[in-house]
Biotite code that builds the C-alpha atoms (Angstrom):
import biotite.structure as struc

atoms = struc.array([
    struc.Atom([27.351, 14.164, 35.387], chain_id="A", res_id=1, res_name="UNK", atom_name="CA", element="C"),
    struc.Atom([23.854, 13.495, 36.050], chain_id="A", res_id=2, res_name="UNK", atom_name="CA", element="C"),
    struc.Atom([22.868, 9.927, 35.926], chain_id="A", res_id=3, res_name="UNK", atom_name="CA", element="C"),
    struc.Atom([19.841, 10.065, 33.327], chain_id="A", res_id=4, res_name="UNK", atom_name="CA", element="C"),
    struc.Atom([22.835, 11.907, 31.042], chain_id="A", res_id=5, res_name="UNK", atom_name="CA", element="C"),
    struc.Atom([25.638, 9.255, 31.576], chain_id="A", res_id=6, res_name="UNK", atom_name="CA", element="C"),
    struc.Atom([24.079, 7.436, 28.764], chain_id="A", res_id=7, res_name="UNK", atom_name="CA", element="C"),
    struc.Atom([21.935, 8.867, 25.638], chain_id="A", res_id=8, res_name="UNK", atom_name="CA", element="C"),
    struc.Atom([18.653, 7.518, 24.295], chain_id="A", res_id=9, res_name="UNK", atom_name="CA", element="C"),
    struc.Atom([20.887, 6.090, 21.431], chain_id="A", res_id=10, res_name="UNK", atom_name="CA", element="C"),
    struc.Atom([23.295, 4.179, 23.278], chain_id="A", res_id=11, res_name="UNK", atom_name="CA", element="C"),
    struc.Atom([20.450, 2.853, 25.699], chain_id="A", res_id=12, res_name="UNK", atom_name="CA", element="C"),
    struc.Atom([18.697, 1.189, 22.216], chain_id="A", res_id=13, res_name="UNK", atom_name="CA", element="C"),
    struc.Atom([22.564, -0.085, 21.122], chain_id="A", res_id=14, res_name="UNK", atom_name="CA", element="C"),
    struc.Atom([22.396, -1.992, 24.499], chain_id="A", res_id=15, res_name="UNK", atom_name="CA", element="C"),
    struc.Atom([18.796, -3.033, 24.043], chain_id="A", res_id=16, res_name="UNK", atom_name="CA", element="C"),
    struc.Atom([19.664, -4.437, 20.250], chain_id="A", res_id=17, res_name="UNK", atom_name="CA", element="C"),
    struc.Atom([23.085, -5.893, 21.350], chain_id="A", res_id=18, res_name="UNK", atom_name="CA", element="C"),
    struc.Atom([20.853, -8.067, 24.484], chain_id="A", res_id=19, res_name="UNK", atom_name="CA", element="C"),
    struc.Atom([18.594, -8.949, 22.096], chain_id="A", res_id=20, res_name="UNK", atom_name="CA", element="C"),
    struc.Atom([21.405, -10.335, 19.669], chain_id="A", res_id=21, res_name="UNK", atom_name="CA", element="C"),
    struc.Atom([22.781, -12.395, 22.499], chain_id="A", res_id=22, res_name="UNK", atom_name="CA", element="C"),
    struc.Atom([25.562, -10.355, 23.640], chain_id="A", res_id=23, res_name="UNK", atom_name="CA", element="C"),
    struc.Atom([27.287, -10.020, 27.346], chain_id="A", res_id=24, res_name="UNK", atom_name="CA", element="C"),
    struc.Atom([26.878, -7.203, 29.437], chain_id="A", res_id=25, res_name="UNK", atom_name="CA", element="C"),
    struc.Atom([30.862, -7.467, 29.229], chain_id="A", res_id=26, res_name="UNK", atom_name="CA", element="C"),
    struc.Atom([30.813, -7.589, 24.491], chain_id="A", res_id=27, res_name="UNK", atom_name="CA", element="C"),
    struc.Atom([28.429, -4.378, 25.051], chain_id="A", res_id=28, res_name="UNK", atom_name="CA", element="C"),
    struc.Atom([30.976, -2.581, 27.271], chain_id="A", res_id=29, res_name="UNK", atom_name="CA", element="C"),
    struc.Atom([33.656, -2.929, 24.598], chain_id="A", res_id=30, res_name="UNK", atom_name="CA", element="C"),
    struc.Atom([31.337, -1.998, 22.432], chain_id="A", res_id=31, res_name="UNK", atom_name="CA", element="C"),
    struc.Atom([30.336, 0.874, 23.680], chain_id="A", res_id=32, res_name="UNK", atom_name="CA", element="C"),
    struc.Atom([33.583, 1.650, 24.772], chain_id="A", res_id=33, res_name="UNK", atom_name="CA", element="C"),
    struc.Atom([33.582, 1.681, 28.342], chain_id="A", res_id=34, res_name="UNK", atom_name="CA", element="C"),
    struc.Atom([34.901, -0.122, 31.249], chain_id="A", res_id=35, res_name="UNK", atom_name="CA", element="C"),
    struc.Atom([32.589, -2.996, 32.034], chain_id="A", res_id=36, res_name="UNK", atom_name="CA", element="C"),
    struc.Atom([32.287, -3.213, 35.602], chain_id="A", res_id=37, res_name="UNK", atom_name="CA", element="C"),
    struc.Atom([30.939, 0.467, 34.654], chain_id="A", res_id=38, res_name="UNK", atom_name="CA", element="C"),
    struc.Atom([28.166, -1.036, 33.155], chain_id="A", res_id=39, res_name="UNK", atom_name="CA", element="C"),
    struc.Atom([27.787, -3.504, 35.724], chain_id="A", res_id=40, res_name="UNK", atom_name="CA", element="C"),
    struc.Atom([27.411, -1.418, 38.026], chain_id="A", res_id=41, res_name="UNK", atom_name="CA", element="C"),
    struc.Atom([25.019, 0.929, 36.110], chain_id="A", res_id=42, res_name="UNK", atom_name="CA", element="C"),
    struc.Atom([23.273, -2.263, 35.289], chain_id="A", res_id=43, res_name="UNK", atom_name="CA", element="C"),
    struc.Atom([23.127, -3.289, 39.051], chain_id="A", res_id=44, res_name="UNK", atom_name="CA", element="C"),
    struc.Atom([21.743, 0.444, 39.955], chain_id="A", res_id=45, res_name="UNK", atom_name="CA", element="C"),
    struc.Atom([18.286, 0.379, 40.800], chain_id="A", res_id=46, res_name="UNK", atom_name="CA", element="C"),
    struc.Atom([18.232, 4.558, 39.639], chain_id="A", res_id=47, res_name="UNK", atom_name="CA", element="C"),
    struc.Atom([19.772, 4.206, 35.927], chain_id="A", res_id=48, res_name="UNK", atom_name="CA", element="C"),
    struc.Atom([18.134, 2.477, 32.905], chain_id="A", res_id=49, res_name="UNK", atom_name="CA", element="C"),
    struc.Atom([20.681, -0.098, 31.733], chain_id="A", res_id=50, res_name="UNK", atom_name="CA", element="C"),
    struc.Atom([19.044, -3.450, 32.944], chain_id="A", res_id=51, res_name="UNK", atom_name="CA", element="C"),
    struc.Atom([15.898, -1.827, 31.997], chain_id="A", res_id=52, res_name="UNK", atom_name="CA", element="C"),
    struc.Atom([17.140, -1.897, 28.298], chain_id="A", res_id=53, res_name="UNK", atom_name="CA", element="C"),
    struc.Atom([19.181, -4.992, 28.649], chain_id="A", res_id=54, res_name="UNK", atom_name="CA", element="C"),
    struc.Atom([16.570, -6.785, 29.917], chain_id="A", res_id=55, res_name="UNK", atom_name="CA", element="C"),
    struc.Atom([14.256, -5.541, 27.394], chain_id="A", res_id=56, res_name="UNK", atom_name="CA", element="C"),
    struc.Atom([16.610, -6.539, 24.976], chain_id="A", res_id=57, res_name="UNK", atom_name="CA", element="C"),
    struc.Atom([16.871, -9.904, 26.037], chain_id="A", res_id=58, res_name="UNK", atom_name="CA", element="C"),
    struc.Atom([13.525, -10.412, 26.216], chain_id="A", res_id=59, res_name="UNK", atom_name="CA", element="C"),
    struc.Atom([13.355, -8.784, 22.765], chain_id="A", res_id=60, res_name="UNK", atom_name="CA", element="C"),
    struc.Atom([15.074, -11.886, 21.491], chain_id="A", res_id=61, res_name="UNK", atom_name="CA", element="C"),
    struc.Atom([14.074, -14.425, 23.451], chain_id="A", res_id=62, res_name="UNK", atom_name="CA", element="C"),
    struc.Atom([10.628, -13.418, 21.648], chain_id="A", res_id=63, res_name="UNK", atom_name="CA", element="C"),
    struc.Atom([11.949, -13.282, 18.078], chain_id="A", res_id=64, res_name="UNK", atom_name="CA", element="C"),
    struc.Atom([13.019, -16.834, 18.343], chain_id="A", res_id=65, res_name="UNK", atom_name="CA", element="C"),
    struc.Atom([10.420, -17.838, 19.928], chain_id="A", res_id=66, res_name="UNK", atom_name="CA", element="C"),
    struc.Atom([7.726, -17.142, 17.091], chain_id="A", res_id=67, res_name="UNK", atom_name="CA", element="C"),
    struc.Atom([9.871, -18.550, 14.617], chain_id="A", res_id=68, res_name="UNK", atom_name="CA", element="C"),
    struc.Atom([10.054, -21.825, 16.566], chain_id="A", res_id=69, res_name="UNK", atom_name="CA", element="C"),
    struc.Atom([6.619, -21.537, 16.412], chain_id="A", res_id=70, res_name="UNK", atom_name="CA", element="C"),
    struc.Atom([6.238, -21.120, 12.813], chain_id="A", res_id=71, res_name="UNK", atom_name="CA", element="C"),
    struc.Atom([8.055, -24.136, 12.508], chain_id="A", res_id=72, res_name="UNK", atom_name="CA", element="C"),
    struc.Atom([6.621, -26.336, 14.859], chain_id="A", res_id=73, res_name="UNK", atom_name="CA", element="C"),
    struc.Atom([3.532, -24.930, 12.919], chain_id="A", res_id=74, res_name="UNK", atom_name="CA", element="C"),
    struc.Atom([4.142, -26.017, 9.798], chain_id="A", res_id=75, res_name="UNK", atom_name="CA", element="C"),
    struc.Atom([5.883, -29.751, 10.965], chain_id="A", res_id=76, res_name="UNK", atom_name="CA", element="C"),
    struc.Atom([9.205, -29.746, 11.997], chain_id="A", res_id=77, res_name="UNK", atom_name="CA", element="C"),
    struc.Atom([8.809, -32.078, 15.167], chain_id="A", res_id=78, res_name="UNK", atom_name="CA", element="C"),
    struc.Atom([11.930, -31.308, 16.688], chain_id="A", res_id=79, res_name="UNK", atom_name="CA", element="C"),
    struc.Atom([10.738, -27.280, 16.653], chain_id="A", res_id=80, res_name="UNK", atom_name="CA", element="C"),
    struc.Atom([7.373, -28.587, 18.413], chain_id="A", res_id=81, res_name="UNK", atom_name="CA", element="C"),
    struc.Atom([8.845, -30.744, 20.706], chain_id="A", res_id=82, res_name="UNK", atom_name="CA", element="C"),
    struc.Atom([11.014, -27.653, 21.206], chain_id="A", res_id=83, res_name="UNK", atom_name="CA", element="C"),
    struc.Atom([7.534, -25.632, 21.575], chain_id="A", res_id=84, res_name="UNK", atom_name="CA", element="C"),
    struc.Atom([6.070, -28.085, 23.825], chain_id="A", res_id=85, res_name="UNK", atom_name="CA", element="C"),
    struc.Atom([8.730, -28.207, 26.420], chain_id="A", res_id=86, res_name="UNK", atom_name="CA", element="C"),
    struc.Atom([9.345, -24.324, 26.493], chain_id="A", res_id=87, res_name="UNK", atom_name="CA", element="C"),
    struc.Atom([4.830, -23.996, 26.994], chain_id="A", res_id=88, res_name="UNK", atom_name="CA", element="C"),
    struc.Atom([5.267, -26.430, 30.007], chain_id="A", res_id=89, res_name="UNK", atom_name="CA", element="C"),
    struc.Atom([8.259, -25.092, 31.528], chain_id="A", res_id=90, res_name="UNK", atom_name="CA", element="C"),
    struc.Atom([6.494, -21.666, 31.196], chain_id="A", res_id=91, res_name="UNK", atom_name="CA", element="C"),
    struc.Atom([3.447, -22.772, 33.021], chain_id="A", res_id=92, res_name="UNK", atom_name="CA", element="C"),
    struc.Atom([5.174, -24.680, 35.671], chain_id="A", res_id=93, res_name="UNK", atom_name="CA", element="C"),
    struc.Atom([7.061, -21.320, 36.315], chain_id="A", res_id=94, res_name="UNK", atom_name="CA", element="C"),
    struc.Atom([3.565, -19.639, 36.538], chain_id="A", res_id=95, res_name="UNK", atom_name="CA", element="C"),
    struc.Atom([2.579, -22.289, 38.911], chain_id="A", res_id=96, res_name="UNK", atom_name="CA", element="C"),
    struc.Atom([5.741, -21.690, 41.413], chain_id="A", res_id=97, res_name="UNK", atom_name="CA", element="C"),
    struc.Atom([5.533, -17.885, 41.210], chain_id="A", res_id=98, res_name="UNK", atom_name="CA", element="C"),
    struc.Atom([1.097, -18.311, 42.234], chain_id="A", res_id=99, res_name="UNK", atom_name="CA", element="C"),
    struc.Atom([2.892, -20.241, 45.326], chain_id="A", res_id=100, res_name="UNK", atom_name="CA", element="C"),
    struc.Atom([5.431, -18.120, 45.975], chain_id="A", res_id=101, res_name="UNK", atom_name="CA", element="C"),
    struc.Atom([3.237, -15.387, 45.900], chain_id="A", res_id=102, res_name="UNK", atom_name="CA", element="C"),
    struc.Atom([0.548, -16.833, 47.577], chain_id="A", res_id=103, res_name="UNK", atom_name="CA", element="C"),
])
């Protein structure tokens, strides 16, 4: 089987969705029903698209929540903009490392 076959366009955006609801690499194997160090190893391949989409996915999510924080912090809930706060600093501190890293 070829590799870009192994796994359709629809079961690519099930993995995406499931990463972006929080789930394992191992809850999307048995969801999917395979074997997961099948998917690990897919996902650890540099030639298929699983971490691609799981990554995506997980990003996905990560993003959701984070403009509903927002919203909250927005409208007064201190503990969602002390939430806000810490997640903005930690982000540019992570800019700051990679710029030296990089550099």
């Amino acid at each position: 089987m070829n590799q870009e076959d192994k796994y359709s366009s629809e079961v690519l955006e099930d993995i995406m969705l499931d990463a972006k609801h929080g789930f394992s690499l191992t809850d999307i194997a048995l969801r999917i029903g395979i074997p997961y160090l099948e998917l690990y190893s897919d996902y650890c391949n540099p030639d298929m698209k699983v971490k691609l989409y799981y990554d995506a996915g997980r990003a996905l999510g990560m993003v959701e929540t984070d403009k509903t924080q927002f919203e909250l912090a927005k409208n007064g809930s201190s503990s969602a903009k002390y939430a806000y706060d810490r997640k903005m600093i930690n982000a540019h501190l992570s800019n700051v490392f990679n710029e030296i890293d990089n550099s």
